[in-house]
N, C-alpha and C positions, 0 to 999 in steps of 0.2 A: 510024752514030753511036749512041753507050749513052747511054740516057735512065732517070734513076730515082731515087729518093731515098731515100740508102743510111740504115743501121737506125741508131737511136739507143739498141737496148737495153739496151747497155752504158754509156752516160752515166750517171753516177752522182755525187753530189753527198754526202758520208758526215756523219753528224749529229754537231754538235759536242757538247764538253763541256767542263768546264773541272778548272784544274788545283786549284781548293779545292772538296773535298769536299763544303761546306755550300753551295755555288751552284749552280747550273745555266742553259744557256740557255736563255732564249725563244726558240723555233724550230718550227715547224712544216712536213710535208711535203706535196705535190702529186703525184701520179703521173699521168701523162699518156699515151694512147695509144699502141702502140710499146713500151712496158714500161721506159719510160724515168721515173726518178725526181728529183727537185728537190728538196732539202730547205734550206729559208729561214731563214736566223738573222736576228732583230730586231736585233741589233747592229751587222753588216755588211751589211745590204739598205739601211742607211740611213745608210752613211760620208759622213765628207766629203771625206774622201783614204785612198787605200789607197800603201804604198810596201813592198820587197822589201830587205833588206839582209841580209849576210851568214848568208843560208841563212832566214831570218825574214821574214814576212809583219808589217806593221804595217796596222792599221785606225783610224782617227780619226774617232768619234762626234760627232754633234751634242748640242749640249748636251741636257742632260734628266735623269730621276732614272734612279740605278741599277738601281730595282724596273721601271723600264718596258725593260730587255734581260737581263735576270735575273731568274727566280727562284730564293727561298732555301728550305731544306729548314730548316725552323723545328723546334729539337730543345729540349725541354725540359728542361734542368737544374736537379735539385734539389741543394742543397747539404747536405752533411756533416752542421751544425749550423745552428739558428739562435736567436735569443734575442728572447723575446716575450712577452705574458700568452695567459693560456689562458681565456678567454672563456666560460662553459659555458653549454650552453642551460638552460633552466630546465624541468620537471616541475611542472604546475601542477593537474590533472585527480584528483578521489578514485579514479576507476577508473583508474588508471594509464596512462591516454595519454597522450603525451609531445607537448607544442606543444613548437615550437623557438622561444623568446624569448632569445637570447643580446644581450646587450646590457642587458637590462635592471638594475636594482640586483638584490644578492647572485647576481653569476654570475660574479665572477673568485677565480680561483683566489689563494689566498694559505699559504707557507710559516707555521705557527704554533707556535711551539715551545715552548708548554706543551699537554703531550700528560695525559692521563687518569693517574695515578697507580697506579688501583687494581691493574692486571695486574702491575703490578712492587711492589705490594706481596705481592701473592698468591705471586707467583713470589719474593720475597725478592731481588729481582734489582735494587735499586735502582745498583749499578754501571754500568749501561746505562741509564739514566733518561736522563740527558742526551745517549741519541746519539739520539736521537729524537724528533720531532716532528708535530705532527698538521696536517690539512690544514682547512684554512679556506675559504670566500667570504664576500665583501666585495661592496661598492656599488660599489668606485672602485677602477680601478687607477692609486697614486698615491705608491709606495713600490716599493725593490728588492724586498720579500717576494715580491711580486704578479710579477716578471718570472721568468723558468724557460729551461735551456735544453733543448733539444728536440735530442739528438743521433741523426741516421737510421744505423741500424747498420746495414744490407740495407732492400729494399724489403717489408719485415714487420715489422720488431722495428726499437724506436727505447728512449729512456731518455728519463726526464725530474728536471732536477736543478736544484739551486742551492746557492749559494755562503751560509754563516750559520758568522758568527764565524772564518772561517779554512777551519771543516770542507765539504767537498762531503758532501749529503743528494739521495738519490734517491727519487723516488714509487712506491712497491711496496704491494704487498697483503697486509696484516695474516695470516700462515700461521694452520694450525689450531695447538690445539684448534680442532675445529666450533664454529660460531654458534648461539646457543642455541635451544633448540626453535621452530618456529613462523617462524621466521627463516633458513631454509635458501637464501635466495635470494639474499642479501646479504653479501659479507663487505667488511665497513672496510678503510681506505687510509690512510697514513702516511708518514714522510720517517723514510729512515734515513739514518746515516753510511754511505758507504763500505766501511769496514771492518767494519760488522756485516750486512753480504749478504753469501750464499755467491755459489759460481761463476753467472755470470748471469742472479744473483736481481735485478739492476734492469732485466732485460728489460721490456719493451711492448709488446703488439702496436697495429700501427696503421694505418688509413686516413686520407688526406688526401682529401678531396672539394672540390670549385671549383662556388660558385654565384655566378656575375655576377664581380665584381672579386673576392666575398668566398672564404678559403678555410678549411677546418673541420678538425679533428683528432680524428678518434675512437679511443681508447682502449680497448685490451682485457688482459684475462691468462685465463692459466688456470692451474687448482689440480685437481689429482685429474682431469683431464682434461676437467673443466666449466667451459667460459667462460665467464668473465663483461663486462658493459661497465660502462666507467668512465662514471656519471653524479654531476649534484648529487642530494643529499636533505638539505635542510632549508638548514643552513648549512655542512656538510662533504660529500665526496667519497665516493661507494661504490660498488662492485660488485658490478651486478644479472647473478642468474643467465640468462644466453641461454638458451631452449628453443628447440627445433626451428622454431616455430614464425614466431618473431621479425620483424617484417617490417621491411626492408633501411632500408627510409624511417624508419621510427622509431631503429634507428639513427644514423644519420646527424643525425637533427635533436638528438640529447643531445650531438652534439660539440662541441668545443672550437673558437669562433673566433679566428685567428692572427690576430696586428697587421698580416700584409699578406702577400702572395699568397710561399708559400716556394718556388715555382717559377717559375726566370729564363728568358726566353724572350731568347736573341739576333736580331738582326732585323735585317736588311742592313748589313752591319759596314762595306761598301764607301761608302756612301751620302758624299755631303759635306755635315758639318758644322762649325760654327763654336761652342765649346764657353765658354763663360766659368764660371768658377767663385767660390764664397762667400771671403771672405778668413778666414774666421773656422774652419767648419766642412768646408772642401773639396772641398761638396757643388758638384754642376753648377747651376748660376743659369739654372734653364728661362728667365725672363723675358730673360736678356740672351744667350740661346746660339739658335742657329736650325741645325734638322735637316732631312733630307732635300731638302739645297739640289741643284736644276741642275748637272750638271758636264759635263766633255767627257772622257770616255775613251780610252783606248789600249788595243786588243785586240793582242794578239803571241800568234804560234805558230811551231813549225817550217813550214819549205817542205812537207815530205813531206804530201801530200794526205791519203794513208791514215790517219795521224793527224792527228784533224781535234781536237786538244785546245789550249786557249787559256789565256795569262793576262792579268790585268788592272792597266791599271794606272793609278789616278785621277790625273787632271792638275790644276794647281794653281790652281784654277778663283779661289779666294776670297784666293789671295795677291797681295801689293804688286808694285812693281817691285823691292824689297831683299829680296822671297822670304820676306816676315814676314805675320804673319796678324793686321791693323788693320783697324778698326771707324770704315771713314773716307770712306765712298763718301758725296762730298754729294751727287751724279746721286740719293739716294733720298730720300725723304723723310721727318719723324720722324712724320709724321702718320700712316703708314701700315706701318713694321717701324722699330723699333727697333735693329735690329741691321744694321749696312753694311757686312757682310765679304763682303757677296755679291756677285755680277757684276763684279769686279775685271779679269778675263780670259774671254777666250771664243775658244778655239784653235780656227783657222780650215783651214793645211792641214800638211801634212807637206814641208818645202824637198826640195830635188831632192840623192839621195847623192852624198856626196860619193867619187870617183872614186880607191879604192881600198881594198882588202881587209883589210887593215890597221886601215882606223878604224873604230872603236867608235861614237862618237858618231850621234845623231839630233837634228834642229834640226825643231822645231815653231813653229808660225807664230801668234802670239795678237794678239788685238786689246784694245785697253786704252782708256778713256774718263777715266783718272783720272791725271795725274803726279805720282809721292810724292816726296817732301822729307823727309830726314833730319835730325831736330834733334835736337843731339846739347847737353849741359851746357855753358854758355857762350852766347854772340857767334855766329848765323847768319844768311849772306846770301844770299835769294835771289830769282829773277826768275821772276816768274809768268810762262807757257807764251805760245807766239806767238798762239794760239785757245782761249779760256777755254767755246765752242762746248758748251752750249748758250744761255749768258749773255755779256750784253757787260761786265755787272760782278757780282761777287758779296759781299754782305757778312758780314762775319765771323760774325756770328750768325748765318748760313746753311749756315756750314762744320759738317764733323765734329772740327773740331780737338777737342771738350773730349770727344766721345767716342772719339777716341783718344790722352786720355791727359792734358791739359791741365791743368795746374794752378792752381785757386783761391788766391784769398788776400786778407783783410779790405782790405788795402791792397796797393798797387802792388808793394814792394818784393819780396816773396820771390812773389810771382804771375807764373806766366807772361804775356811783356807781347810787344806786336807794334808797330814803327815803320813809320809810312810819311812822304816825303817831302810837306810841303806849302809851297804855291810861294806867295811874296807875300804871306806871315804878317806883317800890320802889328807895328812894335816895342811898340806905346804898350797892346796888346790882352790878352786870356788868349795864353799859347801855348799850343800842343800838345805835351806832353809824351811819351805812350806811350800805346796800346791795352794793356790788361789783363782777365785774366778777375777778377774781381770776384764773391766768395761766399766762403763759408766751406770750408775745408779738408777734400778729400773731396767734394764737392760739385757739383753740374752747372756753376750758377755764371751770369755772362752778359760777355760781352765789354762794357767801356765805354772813354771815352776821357776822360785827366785832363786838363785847361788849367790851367795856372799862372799864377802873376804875376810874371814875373822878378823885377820890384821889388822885391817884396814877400818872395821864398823863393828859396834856392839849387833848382835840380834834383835834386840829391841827398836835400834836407830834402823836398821834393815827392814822391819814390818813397816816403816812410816816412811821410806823412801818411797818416791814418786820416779816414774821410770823415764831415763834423759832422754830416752829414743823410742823410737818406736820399736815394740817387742817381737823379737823375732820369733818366727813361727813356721819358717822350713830350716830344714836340714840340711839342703846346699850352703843356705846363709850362715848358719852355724857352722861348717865345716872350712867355710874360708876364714872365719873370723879365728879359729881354730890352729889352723895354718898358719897364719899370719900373725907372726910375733908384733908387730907394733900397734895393727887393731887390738890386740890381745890385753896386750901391754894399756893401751888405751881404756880399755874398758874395765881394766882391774883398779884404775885410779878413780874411777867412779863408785867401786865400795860393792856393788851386788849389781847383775844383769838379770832378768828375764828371758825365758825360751817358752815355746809351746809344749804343753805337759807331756812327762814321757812316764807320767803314773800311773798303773795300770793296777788293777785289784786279781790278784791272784789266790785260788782257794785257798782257807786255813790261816791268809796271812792275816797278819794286826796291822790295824792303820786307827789314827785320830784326828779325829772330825772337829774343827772349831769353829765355835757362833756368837756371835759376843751378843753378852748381858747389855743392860741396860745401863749399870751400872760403870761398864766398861767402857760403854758408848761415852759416857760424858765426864768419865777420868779423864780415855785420851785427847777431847775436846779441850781438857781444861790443863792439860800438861802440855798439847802440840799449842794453843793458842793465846790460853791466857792462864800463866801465873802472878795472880796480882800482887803478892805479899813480895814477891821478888823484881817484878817492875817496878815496884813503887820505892824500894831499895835501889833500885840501880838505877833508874831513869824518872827525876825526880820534874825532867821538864820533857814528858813523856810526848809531847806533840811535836817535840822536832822529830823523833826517830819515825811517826807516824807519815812527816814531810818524806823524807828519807825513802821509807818505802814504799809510797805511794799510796795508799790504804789505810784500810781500818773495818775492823769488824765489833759492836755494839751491842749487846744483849741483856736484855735486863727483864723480870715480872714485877707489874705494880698494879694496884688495886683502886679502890673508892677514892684515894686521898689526891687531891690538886700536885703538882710537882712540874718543876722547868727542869731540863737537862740539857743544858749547853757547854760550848768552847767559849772559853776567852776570847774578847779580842782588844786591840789597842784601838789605833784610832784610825783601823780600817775593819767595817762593822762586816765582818767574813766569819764564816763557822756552820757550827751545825747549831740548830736548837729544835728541841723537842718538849713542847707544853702540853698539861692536862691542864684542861677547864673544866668541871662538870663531864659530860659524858661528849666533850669535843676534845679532838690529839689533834693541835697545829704540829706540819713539817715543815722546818725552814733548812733548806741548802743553797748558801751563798757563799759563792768561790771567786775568789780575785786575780786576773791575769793581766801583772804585771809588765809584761810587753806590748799590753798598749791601754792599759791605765779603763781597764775595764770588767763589770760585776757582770754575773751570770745569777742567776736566782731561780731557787729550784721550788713550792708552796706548794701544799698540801695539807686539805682540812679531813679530818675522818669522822664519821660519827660513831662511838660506840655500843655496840648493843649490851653487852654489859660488862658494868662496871668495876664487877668484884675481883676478878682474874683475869690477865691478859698477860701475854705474853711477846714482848716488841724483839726483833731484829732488822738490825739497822749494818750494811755494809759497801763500802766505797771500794771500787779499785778502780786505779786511774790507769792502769794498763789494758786496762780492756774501757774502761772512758765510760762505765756503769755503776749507776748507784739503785739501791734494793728496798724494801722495806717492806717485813711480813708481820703482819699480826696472829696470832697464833696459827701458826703454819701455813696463812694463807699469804699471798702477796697483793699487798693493796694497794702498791706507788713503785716504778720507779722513772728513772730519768737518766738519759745519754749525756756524755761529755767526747770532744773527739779525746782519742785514746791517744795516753802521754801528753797530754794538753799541759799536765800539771805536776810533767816533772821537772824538777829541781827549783820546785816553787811550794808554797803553800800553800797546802791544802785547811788544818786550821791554820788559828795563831794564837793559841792556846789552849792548859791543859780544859778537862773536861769537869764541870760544876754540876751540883743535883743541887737544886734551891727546893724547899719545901716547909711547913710549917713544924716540922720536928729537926730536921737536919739541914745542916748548909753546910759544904765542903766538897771537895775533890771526890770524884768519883770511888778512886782506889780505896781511902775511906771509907764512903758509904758500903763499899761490899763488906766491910770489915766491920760494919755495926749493927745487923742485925737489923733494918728499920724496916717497919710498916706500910712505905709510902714505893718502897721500891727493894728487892734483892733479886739474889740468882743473877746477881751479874757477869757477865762474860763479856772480858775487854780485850781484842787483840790489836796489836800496833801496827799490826803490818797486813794487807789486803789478803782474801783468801781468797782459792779459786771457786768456781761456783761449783763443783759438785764438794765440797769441806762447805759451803755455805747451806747447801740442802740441809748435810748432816746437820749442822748446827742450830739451822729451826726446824725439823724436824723432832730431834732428838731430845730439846727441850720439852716437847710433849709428847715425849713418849713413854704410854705406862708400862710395855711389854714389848718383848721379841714374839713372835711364832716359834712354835716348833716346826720342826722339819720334817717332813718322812720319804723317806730314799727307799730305794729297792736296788738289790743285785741277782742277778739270774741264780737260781739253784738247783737247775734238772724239774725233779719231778717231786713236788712234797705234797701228802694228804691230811688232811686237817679239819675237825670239824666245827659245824656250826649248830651251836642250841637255839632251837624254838620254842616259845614256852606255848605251849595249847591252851585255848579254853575249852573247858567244858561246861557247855551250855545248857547241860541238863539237870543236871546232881552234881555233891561233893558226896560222892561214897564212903561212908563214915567204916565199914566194915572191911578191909584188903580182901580181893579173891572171895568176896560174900553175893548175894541176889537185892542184898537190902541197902534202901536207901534212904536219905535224906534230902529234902529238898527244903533249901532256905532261900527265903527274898528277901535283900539288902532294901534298906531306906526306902521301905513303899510309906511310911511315914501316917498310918491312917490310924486311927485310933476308935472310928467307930467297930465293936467289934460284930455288928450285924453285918455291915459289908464284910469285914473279913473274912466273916463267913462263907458269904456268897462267892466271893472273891477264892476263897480256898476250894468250894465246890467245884467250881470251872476251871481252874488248873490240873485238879487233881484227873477230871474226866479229859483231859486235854492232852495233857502229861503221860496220862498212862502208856496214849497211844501211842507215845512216840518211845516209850522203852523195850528196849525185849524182849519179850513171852513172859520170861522165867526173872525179871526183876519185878520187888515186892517196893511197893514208897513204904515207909515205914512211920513217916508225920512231913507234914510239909511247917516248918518254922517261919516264923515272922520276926526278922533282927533289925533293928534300928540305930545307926551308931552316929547319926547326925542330929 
């Protein structure tokens, strides 16, 4: 009998790498006695499931950050140009030792374009005066003068320029004639035009140095083959001569500090994050976005051992069940991140292939704590989950609804609002109306619930109340008001109160979700503001009720055609007018105050950018002593009055006219004609407050609601997610066969001598990379472009 324990010299385990350039694995090796080697990748020493399909190896990480199975090869790109102040140290010592004080007052550079006179009168050259300008420092950079752009031509030579009056000017060094006697050390700096340097006379030379966050720009040139460096003296820019001796440090401390580091460092690009951005400026919102979150990866390679090369591919750790990226996890808390796009999913294993060559597909196994809801514009009904686990009830101001996405509103009606059923509601009581998020528009906001008095108010009139007091929201306060029959009594003659929400989502139960349409948005606009077929019936001298309530709100679309839209007046010239000229909108507001025989006048010119569609809202209210005026939902103009100035006075002094080349008549009219030159009128007589004023230019251009996506806690639910694979080798024409097919898409060549060649060297290419026992069977050539 043979006894022995055969060699393992040959076991060999090959070190991976991956297939983007800028990553690489965490992996390390061991060699063990016997000359046998193990080499350890971080990313698969610690799968949670390994699975084999169509020639591919798949690996499924446990959660974690990408930096802990990758390293990244951090390459530092400078960019082209950049645009910045130039900061300069300052020279402060008799003996010419240089501190570096940048920062201080007079150390930023400023373009100055009154330069010296005398050389161009010496020279007679006054034709070039004007392309020329001198350099400055200043205390403050606080003006375009002061900003420069800094273009890196190579890693040596750079420009430095700016834009004045139209012309581009570059920072160069004043040529001979030499500097006069005694002064051989120095020659002055200037801003020329473009067109007065020769061939790559705006050269620079330049170093960029990095201390801490901060980074510096030094400046050189040379003349007759003696450098010089660009520093300050006094209150201008000059160039001291370098000697041999120079030392590196002082240098460096006369340089120029940039407004922020010009070198971009990339940093794990794989990493999961959840990004939010400014609505204004398009910048990333650090406070609402969160980086280097946890995730679960997918490593994929070929079978072939020999190539031990990988790719990756992040799973969708931070999305919903609808594959969207909301900010809705209540499992977290606001106490503690702000941001809930995290922990959404957490992919467990890889399902077992499915049983034939053929499919593509891979199905991942994820575990979910959250079930989302779709609310979509309109009427939503849904049932909270069978296990609300880790709560037996949760209430709404516990949820993430408002931080995904919810919307505020002074009053019930245009706010998003949430019903639940309650059972045994006495007739003779408040009712229960809606759950609504309650604040101002844009706003975090807080869930409350309204009760009504049937008796007292339809439901309908109930959603459009505005609340008389401030809404209570503890439960001491409610309980005195409770007690006390005459607050009580008090507050039932008011028609509905608000309270802080006491709705809470409990498993199994039905509740419905409401979001108003678009549609809804500008019914209620045109029912709570302006019905004009019924004003113009009942207030046939509609500008005094406008007196009356102090206000008015104006809204109208009009296009290419000329048109005036003003008030009447008698023979005190007071009102509003509003003129198109061509691609100019005059604003006239002139208001008269009678108590001491005196006009206020409000002017305003716009230019349009264009012509064909616009959208005007125009709104006064003299109780707040502000007038408005937005062009398609932006605001272009307005103008203060002290507040109550103009009541129980005139505001017009008469009704409202549209003069135009097809129509002339009364406002009320033209909405009822259909015309070309102006429609979509919206006319209220009485002042609206300004979050109903947002609504109202907003709403006008609005083509869509969002949808919504909510989550409610549900214990513990498994769910999976399809992959579709490629297979980068063959489409296996045979199920469960050795034989194959290999086709090339839109190689598009039509000589068929290369195709030849061309099929030669795939096929000896190819073979190598199938296994043993696969046969090619033709390689095809399809063209479908």
């Amino acid at each position: 009998m043979r006894n022995g324990v055969p060699s393992l010299s040959t076991l060999k385990f090959n070190e991976g790498d991956l297939c983007l350039d800028s990553l690489k694995l965490d992996q390390f090796s061991r060699t063990y006695a016997g000359g046998y080697r193990f080499n350890n990748i971080i990313a698969l020493s610690g799968s949670r499931d390994f699975k084999n399909k169509n020639f591919s190896n798949f690996y499924l990480t446990p959660q974690t950050d990408l930096s802990n199975l990758v390293k990244f090869n951090s390459l530092d790109i400078k960019p082209k140009s950049i645009y910045t102040s130039l900061n300069f140290s300052r020279t402060t010592t008799p003996d010419g030792t240089v501190i570096p004080t940048a920062g201080l007052k007079g150390t930023y550079l400023k373009f100055n374009n009154i330069i010296d006179k005398a050389p161009f009168k010496i020279t007679d050259n006054w034709v070039n005066y004007e392309c020329f300008a001198a350099t400055a420092l200043v205390d403050y950079s606080t003006s375009s003068d002061t900003l420069f752009q800094v273009d890196f031509l190579n890693d040596f030579h750079c420009t430095v320029s700016c834009i004045h009056n139209g012309s581009k000017y570059y920072l160069v060094p004043i040529l001979p004639p030499p500097p006069p006697p005694g002064n051989e050390r120095e020659r002055q700096l200037c801003f020329a035009q473009e067109n007065k340097i020769g061939h790559e006379g705006n050269k620079l030379e330049y170093v960029l140095t990095t201390s801490a966050s901060d980074q510096f720009l030094s400046l050189f040139f040379t003349i007759n083959r003696e450098k010089f460096l660009v520093m300050p003296r006094g209150r201008v820019l000059i160039g001291e001569l370098i000697w041999s001796g120079t030392n590196v440090h002082v240098i460096n401390a006369v340089s120029a500090k940039l407004d922020f580091n010009a070198f971009t460092t990339i940093s794990d690009p794989l990493d999961t994050s959840f990004v939010e951005y400014d609505d204004s400026e398009y910048l990333i919102n650090n406070d609402k976005s969160a980086f280097n979150l946890d995730s679960n990866y997918l490593f994929h390679k070929s079978g072939d051992l020999s190539k031990n090369r990988f790719n990756i591919l992040a799973l969708k750790t931070i999305s919903d069940n609808f594959d969207s990226f909301t900010s809705s996890n209540s499992l977290l808390s606001s106490d503690h991140d702000a941001v809930f796009a995290r922990k959404l999913r957490n992919y467990t294993s890889i399902l077992h292939d499915i049983d034939s060559e053929r499919e593509a597909g891979l199905e991942l196994n994820y575990v979910t704590y959250n079930i989302n809801y779709k609310i979509t514009p309109g009427t939503n009904f849904f049932v909270a989950p069978s296990s609300i686990n880790p709560f037996t009830n949760l209430n709404i101001n516990d949820t993430k609804f408002v931080e995904s996405g919810a919307f505020a509103f002074p009053y019930p009606y245009f706010a998003d609002r949430v019903y639940r059923e309650i059972d045994d509601m006495p007739d003779n009581e408040a009712q229960y109306l809606c759950t609504w998020l309650s604040g101002a528009p844009g706003s975090a906001g807080l869930w409350v619930d309204r009760y009504y008095y049937p008796d007292y108010i339809e439901k309908a009139a109930a959603l459009l109340g505005k609340p008389f007091m401030q809404v209570t929201y503890l439960d001491l306060i409610e309980k005195v008001i409770n007690d006390n029959s005459e607050i009580k009594s008090s507050i039932k003659k008011r028609y509905f109160f608000d309270k802080r929400s006491d709705l809470t989502f409990e498993a199994k139960k039905n509740y419905k979700y409401e979001r108003l349409t678009v549609a809804e948005v500008k019914e209620g606009l045109r029912v709570t503001f302006c019905d004009l077929p019924k004003a113009e019936r009942e207030t046939p001298a509609y500008f005094k009720e406008i007196n009356e309530n102090g206000g008015y709100a104006l809204a109208f679309k009009f296009f290419d055609k000329d048109f005036v839209v003003a008030s009447k007046f008698n023979e005190l010239p007071a009102g509003i007018n509003i003129e198109k000229a061509g691609d100019k909108l005059a604003l006239n507001f002139t208001f008269f105050d009678n108590a001491n025989n005196s006009f206020q006048y409000y002017n305003w010119e716009h230019t349009l950018s264009d012509g064909n569609d616009n959208d005007l809202v125009v709104s006064f209210n003299n109780m707040l002593g502000k007038g408005t005026v937005y062009l398609n939902s932006v605001q272009i103009y307005s103008f203060n009055t002290p507040c109550f100035r103009y009541s129980n006075k005139n505001i017009i002094f008469g009704n409202i006219q549209v003069i135009s080349a097809e129509f002339e008549g009364d406002i009320y009219k033209a909405s009822l004609a259909r015309l070309d030159t102006i429609n979509d009128i919206m006319f209220s007589l009485k002042p609206v407050s300004q979050e109903d004023e947002l609504v109202i230019t907003f709403s006008r251009n609005l083509l869509r609601v969002d949808d919504l996506i909510i989550s409610l806690p549900c214990g513990m639910r498994n769910f999976t997610d399809n992959i579709n694979v490629l297979n980068t080798l063959a489409t296996n024409l045979k199920s469960k066969s050795n034989v194959v097919d290999i086709n090339i898409n839109n190689l598009n060549i039509t000589d068929d001598n290369i195709l030849e060649d061309i099929k030669d060297n795939l096929l000896a290419s190819i073979s190598k990379e199938l296994p043993a026992t696969s046969v090619i069977n033709k390689l095809n050539f399809k063209n479908y472009l």
